[in-house]
C-alpha positions in Angstrom: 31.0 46.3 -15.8 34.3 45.9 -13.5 34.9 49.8 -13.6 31.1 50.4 -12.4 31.8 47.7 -9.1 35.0 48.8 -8.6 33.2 52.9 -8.6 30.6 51.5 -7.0 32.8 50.2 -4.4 34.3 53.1 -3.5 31.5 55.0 -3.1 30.3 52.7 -0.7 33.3 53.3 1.2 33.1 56.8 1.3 29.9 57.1 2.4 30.7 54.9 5.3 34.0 56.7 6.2 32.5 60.5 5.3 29.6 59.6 8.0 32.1 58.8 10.3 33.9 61.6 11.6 30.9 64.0 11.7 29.0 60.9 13.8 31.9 61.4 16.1 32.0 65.2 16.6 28.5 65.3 16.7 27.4 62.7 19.4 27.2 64.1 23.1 28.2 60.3 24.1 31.6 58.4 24.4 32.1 56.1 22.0 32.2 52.5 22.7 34.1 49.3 21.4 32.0 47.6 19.5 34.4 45.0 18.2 37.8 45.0 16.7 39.9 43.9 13.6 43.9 42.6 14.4 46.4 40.1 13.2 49.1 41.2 10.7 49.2 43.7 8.1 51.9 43.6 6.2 53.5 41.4 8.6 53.0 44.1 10.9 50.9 43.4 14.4 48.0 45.7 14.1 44.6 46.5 15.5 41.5 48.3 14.4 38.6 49.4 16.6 35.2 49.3 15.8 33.4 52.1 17.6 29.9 52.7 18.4 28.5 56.1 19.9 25.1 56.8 20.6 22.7 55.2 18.2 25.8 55.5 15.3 27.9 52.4 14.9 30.7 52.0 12.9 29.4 48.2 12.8 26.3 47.5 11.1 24.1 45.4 8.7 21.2 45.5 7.0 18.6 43.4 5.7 16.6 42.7 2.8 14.4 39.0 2.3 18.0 36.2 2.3 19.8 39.4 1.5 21.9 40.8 4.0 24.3 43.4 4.1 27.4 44.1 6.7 29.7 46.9 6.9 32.5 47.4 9.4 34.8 50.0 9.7 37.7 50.1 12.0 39.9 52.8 13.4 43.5 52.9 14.7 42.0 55.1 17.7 38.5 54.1 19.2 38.2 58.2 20.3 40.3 59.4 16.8 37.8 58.1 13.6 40.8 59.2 11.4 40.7 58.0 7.7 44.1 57.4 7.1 45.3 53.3 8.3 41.3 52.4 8.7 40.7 49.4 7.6 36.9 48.6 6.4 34.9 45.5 5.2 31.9 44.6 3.3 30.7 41.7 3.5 26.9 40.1 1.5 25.6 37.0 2.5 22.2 35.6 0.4 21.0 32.8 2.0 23.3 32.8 5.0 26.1 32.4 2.2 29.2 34.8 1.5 28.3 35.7 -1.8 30.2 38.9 -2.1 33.0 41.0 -0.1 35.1 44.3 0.0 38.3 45.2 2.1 40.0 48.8 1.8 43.0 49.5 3.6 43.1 53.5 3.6 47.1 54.6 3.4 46.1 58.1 2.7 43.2 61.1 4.9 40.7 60.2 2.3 39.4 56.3 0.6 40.4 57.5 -2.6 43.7 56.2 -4.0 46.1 55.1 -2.8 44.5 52.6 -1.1 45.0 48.6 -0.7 42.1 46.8 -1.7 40.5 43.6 -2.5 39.6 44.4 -6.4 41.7 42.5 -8.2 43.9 40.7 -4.9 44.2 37.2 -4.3 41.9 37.4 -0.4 39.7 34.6 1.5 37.2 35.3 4.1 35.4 33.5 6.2 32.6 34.1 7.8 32.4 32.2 11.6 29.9 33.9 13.4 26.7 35.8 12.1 23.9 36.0 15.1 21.0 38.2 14.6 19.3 39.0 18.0 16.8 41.9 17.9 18.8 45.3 16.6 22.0 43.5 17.4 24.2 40.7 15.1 27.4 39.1 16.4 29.9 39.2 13.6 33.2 37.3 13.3 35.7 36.0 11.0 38.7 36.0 9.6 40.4 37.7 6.3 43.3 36.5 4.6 45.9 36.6 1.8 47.2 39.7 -0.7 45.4 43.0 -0.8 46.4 44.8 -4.1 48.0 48.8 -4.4 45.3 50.9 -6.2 47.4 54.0 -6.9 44.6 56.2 -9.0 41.2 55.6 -9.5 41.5 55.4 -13.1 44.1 52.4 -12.3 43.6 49.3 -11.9 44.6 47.9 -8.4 48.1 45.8 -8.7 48.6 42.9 -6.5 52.5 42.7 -7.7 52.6 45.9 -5.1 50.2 44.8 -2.8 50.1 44.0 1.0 49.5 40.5 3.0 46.8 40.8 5.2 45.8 38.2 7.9 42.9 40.0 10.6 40.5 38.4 12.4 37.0 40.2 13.0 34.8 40.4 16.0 31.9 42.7 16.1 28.5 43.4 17.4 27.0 45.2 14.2 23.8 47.6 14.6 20.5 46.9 12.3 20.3 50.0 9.9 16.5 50.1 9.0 15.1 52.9 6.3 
């Protein structure tokens, strides 16, 4: 059951990053900041930009009934949607709740390993700020603690080699409707 969350996990992640970079080439518009991601990474000052282009958004959420999804995805450059260092989370909220969430630290030009991650780390989040006005939600928060080393996918991620992480989050997140 943990092997199909943790593959489900990733695929999540690669979806979001794979749509990324074409989103970028593709759009005839600059991008935007939609929010950012900084504090310390491996006690390391760093930022992460969360860019928005056109109708694409690297920032976005999704609803379904109490169930609501949010996805952001932040990039060392805001004009340079690069893989490698982007830092992503997933958050799901039921009932206005934090029922679930996902961080992935890419080290490498692709999700797949190695990456840091949240499966089986020692992280908090919380959730200050979720607004929903029309297509738009104001997202902030704060993620903290020990993100563990996933070396292979086959592997399970190790927090004995893994990273503190201490980033607050500020976004405005798009609605993605199907």
């Amino acid at each position: 059951m943990k092997r199909e969350h943790v593959q489900r996990t990733w695929l999540a992640a690669l979806a979001l990053l794979a749509v990324a970079g074409p989103v970028a080439a593709s759009s005839p518009e600059e991008p935007e900041i939609a929010g950012s991601m900084m504090g310390l990474l491996d006690g390391q000052e760093r930022e992460w930009f969360i860019v928005r282009q056109g109708a694409d958004s690297n920032a976005t959420f999704t609803e379904l009934g109490d169930h609501i999804k949010i996805d952001l995805v932040g990039f060392v450059e805001p004009d340079d949607w690069r893989v490698r260092d982007s830092l992503s989370l997933s958050i799901t909220l039921e009932d206005g709740e934090v029922t679930q969430f996902d961080v992935l630290h890419a080290i490498g030009a692709t999700a797949m390993p190695p990456v840091f991650t949240s499966d089986h780390a020692a992280l908090n989040l919380t959730l200050d700020t979720f607004n929903v006005e029309g297509v738009r939600a104001r997202v902030s928060g704060r993620v903290q603690g020990i993100l563990a080393l996933q070396k292979a996918l086959e592997e399970a991620p190790s927090v004995d080699e893994g990273i503190g992480i201490s980033v607050e989050f500020d976004a405005e997140a798009s609605r993605l409707e199907y």
